[in-house]
N, C-alpha and C positions, 0 to 999 in steps of 0.2 A: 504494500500500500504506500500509496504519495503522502510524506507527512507534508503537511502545508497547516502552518499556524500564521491562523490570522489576527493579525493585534489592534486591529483599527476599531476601533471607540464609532462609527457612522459607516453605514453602507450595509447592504444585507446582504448575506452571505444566501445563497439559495443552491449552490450547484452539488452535484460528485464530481471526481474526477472522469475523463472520458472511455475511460475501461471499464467502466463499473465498478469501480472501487471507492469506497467513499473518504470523503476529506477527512483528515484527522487534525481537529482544534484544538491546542494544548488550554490545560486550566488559565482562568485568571485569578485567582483569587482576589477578592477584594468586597468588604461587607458595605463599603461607600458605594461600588458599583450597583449592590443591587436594592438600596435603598434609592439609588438614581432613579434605576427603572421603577422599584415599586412605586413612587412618588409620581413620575412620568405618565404613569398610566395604571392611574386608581380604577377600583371599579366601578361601573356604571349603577347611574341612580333612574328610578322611576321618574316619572312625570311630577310626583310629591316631593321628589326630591331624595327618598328613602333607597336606600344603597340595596339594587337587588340579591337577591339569594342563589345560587347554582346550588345544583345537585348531580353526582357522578352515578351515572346506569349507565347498563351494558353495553350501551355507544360511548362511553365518556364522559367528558362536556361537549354538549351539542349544541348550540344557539343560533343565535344570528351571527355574524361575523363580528357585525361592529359591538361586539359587549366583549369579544374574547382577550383583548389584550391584557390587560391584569389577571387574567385567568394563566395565559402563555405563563406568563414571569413566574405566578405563583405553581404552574405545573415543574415548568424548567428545574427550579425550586426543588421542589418534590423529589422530580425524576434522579435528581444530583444525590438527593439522600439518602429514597431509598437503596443506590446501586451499593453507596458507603457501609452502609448497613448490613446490607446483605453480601457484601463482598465480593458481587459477579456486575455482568452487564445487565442493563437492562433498558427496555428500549420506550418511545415518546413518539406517537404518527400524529402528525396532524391530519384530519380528513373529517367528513360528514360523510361520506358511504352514500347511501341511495338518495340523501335528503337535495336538493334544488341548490342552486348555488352562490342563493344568499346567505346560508348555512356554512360553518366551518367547525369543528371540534377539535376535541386531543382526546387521546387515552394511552393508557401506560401497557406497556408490555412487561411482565414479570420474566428472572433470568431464565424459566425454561422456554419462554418465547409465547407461553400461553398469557390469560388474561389477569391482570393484578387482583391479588388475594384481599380477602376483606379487609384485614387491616389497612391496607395501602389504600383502599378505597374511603375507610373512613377518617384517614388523614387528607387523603387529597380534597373532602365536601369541606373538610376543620380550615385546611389553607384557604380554599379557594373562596372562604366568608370570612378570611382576618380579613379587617377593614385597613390598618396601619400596618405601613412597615414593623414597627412594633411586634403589633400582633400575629406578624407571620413569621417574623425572624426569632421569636422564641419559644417557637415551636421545635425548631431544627438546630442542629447544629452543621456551622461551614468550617468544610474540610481543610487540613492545612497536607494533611500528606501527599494528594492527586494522585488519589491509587482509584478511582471510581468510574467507571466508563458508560458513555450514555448515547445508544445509538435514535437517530433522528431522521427522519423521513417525512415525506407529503407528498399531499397528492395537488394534482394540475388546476385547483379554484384560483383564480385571479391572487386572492387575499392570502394564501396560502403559504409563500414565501415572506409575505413580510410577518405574520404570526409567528410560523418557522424562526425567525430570525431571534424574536423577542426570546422563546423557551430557549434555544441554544445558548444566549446571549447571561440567561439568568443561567442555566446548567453550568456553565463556563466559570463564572463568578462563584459559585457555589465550593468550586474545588474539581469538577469533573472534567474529564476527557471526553469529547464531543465525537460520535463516528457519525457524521455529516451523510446522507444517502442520496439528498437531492430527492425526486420525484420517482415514486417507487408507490408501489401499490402496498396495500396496510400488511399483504401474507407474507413479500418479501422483508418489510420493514420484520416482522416477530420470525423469519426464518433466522436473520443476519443477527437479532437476539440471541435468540435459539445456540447457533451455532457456535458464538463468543465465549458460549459457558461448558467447554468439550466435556469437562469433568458429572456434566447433567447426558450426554450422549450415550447410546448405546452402540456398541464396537462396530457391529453392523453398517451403522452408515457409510458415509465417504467420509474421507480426513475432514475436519471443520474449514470450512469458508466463509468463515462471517461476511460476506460480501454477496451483490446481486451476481457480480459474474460467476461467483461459487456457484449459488442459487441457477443459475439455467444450463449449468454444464452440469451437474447434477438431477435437474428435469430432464434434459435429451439425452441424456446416454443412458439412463433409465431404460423411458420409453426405447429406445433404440433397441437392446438390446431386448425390453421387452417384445416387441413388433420382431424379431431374429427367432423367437421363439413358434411363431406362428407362419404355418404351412401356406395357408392360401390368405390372400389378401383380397380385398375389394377398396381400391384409394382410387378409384374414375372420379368419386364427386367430392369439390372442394368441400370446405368446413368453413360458413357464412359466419363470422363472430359480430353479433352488433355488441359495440365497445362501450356504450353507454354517453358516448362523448366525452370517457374520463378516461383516467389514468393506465385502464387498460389496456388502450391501442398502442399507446408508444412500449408496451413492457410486452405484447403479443408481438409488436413488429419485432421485437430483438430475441426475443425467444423463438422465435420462425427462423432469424439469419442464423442461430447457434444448430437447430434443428437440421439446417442445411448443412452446415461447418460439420455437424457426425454424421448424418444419414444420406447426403446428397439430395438429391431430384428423386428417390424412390420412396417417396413419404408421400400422407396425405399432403393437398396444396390445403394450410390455411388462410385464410384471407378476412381478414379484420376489417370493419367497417364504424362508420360513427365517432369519427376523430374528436381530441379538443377543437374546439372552434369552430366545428362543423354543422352544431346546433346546440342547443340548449343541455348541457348537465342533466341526465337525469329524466328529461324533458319527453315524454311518449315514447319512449326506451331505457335500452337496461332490463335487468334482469326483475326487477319490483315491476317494472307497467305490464312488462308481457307476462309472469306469473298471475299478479291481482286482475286484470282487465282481458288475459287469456287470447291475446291475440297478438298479432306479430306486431313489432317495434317498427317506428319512423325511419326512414332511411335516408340522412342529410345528405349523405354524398350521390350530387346530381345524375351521377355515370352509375348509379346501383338500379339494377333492372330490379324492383323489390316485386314481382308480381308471383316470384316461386324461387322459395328457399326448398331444396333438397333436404337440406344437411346442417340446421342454424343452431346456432348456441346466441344467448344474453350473458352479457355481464353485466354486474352493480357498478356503481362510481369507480367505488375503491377496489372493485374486481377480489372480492373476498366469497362473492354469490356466481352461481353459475344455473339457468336452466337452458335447456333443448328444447328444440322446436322443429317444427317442420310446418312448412305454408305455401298453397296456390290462393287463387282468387276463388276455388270453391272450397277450400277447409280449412284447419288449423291444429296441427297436433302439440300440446302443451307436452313434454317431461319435465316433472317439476324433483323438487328435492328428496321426493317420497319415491318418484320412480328412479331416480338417481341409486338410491339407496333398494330398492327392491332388487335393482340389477347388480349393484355390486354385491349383493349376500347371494346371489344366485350364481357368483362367478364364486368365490371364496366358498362356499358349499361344496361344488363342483371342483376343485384344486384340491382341499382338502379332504376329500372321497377318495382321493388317490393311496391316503395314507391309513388306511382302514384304525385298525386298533392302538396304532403307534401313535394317533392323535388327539390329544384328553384338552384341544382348548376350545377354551368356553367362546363362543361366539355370542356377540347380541347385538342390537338395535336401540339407540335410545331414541324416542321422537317426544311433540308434545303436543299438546292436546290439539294441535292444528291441523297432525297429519289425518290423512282421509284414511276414515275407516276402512277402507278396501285395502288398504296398504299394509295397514296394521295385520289385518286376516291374512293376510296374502300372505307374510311376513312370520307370521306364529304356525302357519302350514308347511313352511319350508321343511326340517322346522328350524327357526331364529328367536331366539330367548327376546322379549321386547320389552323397553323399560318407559315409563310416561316420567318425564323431567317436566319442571317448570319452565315454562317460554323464557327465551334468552339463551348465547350463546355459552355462556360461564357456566351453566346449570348444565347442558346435558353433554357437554364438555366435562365437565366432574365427574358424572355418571359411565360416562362410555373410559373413561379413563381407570374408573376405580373399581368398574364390577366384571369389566371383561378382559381376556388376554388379544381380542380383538373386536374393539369397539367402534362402531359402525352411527354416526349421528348427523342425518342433512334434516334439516327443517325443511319446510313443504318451500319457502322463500329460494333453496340452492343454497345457503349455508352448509357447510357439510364439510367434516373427512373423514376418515378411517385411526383410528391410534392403536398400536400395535405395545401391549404390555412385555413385560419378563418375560415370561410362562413363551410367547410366543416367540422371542429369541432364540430360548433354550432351545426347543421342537426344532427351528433353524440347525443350529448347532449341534442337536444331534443328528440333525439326519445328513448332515454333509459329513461327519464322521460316521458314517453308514452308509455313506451313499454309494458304495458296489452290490449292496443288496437292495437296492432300490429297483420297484418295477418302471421300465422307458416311460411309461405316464407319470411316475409318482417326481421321475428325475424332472422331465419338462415343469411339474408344478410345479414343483421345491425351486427351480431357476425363476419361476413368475413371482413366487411369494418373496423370497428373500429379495427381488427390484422393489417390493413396492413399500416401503418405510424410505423409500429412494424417490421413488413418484409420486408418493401423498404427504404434503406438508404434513408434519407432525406437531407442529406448532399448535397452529390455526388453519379454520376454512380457505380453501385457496381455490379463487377459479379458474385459473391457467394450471393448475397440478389437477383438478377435477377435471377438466375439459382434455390433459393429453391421457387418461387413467379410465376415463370413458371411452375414448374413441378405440385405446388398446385393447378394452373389454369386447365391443361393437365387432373388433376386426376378428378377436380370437373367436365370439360365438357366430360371429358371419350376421349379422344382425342389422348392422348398416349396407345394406342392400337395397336399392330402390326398388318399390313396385308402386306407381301412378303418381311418382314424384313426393313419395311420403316416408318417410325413416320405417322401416320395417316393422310390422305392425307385431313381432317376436317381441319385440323390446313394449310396444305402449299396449301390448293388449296381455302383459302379465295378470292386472286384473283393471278393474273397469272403476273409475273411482265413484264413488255414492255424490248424486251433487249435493253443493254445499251453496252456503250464502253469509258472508262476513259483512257488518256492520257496525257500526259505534251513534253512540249518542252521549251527547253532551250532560253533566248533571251538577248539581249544586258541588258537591265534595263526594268523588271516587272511592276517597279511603275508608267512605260508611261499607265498604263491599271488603270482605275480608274474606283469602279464597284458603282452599286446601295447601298440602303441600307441593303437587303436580299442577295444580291449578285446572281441575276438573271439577269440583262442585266450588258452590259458595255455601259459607259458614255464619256468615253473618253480611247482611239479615237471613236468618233461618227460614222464614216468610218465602223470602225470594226463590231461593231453590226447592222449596216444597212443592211452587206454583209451578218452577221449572220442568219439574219431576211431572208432574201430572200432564204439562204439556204434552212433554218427550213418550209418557207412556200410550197418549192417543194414537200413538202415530208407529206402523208398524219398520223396526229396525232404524229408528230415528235418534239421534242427542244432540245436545246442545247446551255450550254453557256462555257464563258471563264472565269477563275479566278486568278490573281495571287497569287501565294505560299506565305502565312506568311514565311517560312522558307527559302526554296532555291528562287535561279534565277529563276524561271521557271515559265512558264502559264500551268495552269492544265485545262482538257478538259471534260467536258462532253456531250453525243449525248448520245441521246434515241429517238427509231424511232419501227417501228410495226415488222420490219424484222432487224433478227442480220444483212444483210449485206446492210441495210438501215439505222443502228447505225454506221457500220464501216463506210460507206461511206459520213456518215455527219460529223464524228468526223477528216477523212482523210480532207476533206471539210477545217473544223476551222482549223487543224494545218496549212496550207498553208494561210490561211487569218490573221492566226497571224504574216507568218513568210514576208507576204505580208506588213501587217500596223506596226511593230514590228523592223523588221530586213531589210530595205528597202535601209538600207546604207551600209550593210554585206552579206559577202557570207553564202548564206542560207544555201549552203551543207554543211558546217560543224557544222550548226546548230544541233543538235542530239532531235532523236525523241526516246522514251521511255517510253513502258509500265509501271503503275504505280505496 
């Protein structure tokens, strides 16, 4: 890596280096520097004048852009202590993810690359409401040794480099070592975490690369080797990626040129679409419009014939989401996070079949109350142990981490990876010291299994690691195969999903709704889900519950029932019983009801 220490007091630092390797900014210390900034840029007050409040959920801080800068200082802040404390790397993205691009956030990466641990989180709400310097500087203590290292990344919003600038600026000051990534999507930013802290690695991987260019020579020679594995191939039809208009096109365009640099011209052609600046962030694409709204993405760029995608995938902003698609102007085939995940327990089923009695690991599925019931059935048939976690990535992230040696978790949104425990190393390791007694099927498996803790972020959700780990899958069961211009009906007619109808409604205070632990009934008001209950039991192979929003005011809805107008009619059902137990002292009609 290029060290390059930058000392200048003005000017925002925004780049990496041009290898993919990112800047490294040596510490400044100095407690005047960050009394500068804190002072500089206090935080923002209401209309009354009253100094607002943030709160850190499973996006971060997420806001509007212009409230974030004393947030930056006091994360930078943070990010610098926790790493001192804990003694490893640990990393800081700025991005907002699928939100519009008046929006900008942060959130912390903890050193195994995963999502920061509750403590960290309830220091980060304590900083980011000290009002005074004061009051944030003695909370922490700044480091004199600059043993602490803090890797830093963003994504392509306008606002995003000079936010950027603020958190490193405060990190810096704190005592930390800054590994600068530049414009990197949020799975690379928690891999280049991930990797910094070799002694959290298992031996299996590659040598550590805390770096992007680590990070894609590691994705393609994977996949490559995975794809050498497989007899017949079908790569005639490209791989359409709408990019969201974010961060993912420029990290798809350079993971295509590496893909080329190992496998030559005998690969799928992928071809990225929906540049920055192409159209709107977010904006009638990505991976959130075509899963929620179920139909194909906008296509900014003028030269895209959009009338028939083959072969399409979506990304999120921060390309952390990934779902599939296929479209003419007479249909539209959704794969969402749920069939992502039906397919890969169908593939790992089938690999591990090879190793009859020799194989004692526990497979499972975490999903949560969003996934389609058809999924979930389809899923405990295989059979695949299936576990209901609470909505958010942190939660069934835990779960698929803690109960299985190969844990399997995408939200219906394309969130999703695979985490591969001990137990399943071990089975690795032994069966390569056995492998002359291996049957030629069990050898080829054992070659596919032991690539993929190499092709599936182990971090975090990644949709460039989901999107080359699917199409590998596709190619091995022959599955992406055209017939009538439609992705092979093998793969979306696993099973048939129950329709469904999501909704929210607005209400005096949320937190009068206090849910389970999975978040499938409500507990309080007791009222409410009794009514629920009676609903759901009208209605043959129907459910449905209520949840309130980590973020807005609001209760989100879901009904799922046999007939679409037996979904609409239970989800119409619960809004009126919320706006019944909920809104009992307000006029309901200006309650507002709203498609999600």
């Amino acid at each position: 890596m290029n060290n390059n220490n930058n000392n200048k007091n003005d000017g925002i630092i925004q780049t990496s280096n041009e290898d993919d390797t990112p800047l490294i900014l040596s510490p400044r210390v100095s407690k005047k520097e960050l009394i500068r900034l804190l002072e500089s840029h206090p935080l923002p007050k209401d209309t009354n004048g009253k100094v607002l409040s943030f709160t850190y959920g499973t996006a971060g801080f997420r806001y509007d852009a212009k409230l974030l800068e004393g947030i930056m200082i006091r994360v930078g802040i943070l990010a610098a202590y926790v790493a001192s404390n804990c003694s490893s790397s640990v990393g800081l993205m700025i991005t907002a993810s699928h939100n519009d691009e008046s929006y900008n956030g942060v959130k912390l990466s903890g050193s195994d690359g995963g999502m920061m641990n509750s403590e960290g989180e309830a220091l980060a709400v304590d900083l980011a409401n000290a009002v005074t310097p004061e009051d944030v500087l003695k909370r922490v203590v700044i480091q004199q040794n600059n043993a602490s290292v803090v890797h830093v990344g963003h994504d392509t919003r306008v606002h995003s480099p000079a936010l950027t600038d603020l958190a490193v600026r405060a990190a810096r000051a704190m005592g930390a070592t800054v590994y600068l990534h530049g414009v990197v999507s949020t799975p690379q930013l928690h891999y280049c975490t991930m990797m910094d802290n070799p002694q959290l690695l298992p031996a299996l991987l590659l040598p550590p690369m805390p770096n992007v260019k680590g990070y894609y020579l590691q994705l393609a020679t994977a996949y490559a080797e995975f794809m050498n594995s497989i007899d017949e191939r079908d790569e005639s039809f490209p791989l359409i990626v709408d990019c969201a208009c974010g961060v993912g096109f420029p990290q798809l365009q350079q993971l295509d040129r590496v893909l080329t640099d190992v496998m030559g011209n005998n690969r799928r052609t992928i071809v990225p679409h929906n540049a920055p600046g192409e159209g709107p962030l977010n904006e009638r694409c990505g991976s959130e419009f075509v899963q929620k709204q179920q139909q194909p993405p906008t296509w900014y760029n003028p030269n895209k014939d959009d009338n028939v995608v083959y072969y399409g995938a979506s990304l999120d902003g921060d390309a952390d989401r990934i779902v599939f698609f296929s479209s003419s102007p007479s249909n539209f085939i959704l794969l969402d996070g749920d069939k992502i995940a039906a397919l890969i327990c169908l593939f790992l089923k089938q690999q591990l079949s090879y190793f009859s009695d020799e194989c004692n690991l526990k497979l499972g599925v975490v999903q949560t109350a969003y996934a389609n019931g058809s999924s979930t059935k389809y899923l405990k048939e295989l059979p695949v142990e299936v576990r209901i976690a609470k909505t958010g990535v942190k939660h069934v992230h835990k779960v698929a981490h803690e109960e299985f040696d190969i844990g399997v978790y995408f939200e219906a949104n394309g969130h999703g990876t695979v985490l591969f425990g001990t137990n399943f190393y071990n089975f690795i390791d032994r069966c390569n010291a056995n492998a002359s007694s291996l049957s030629a099927d069990a050898t080829v498996a054992l070659t596919r299994l032991q690539l993929l803790p190499k092709i599936i972020n182990q971090a975090v959700g990644d949709a460039l690691s989901d999107l080359l780990f699917v199409d590998a899958i596709l190619q091995l069961q022959q599955q992406n195969k055209f017939d009538n211009g439609n992705i092979n009906e093998n793969w979306n007619s696993l099973y048939v999903d129950l329709p469904s109808k999501q909704c929210k409604v607005s209400v005096p205070d949320r937190t009068m709704i206090v849910m389970n632990d999975n978040e499938t009934a409500c507990l309080s008001p007791i009222e409410l889900q009794q009514d629920l209950d009676d609903a759901v039991t009208s209605l043959k192979g129907a459910r449905c519950f209520v949840r309130p929003s980590g973020t807005e005011n609001v209760v989100r809805v879901y009904a799922e029932a046999s007939t679409t107008e037996e979904a609409n009619e239970l989800a119409d059902i619960a809004v009126k019983l919320i706006k019944k137990h909920l809104c009992n002292n307000h006029d309901v009609s200006k309650i507002p009801l709203s498609k999600l």
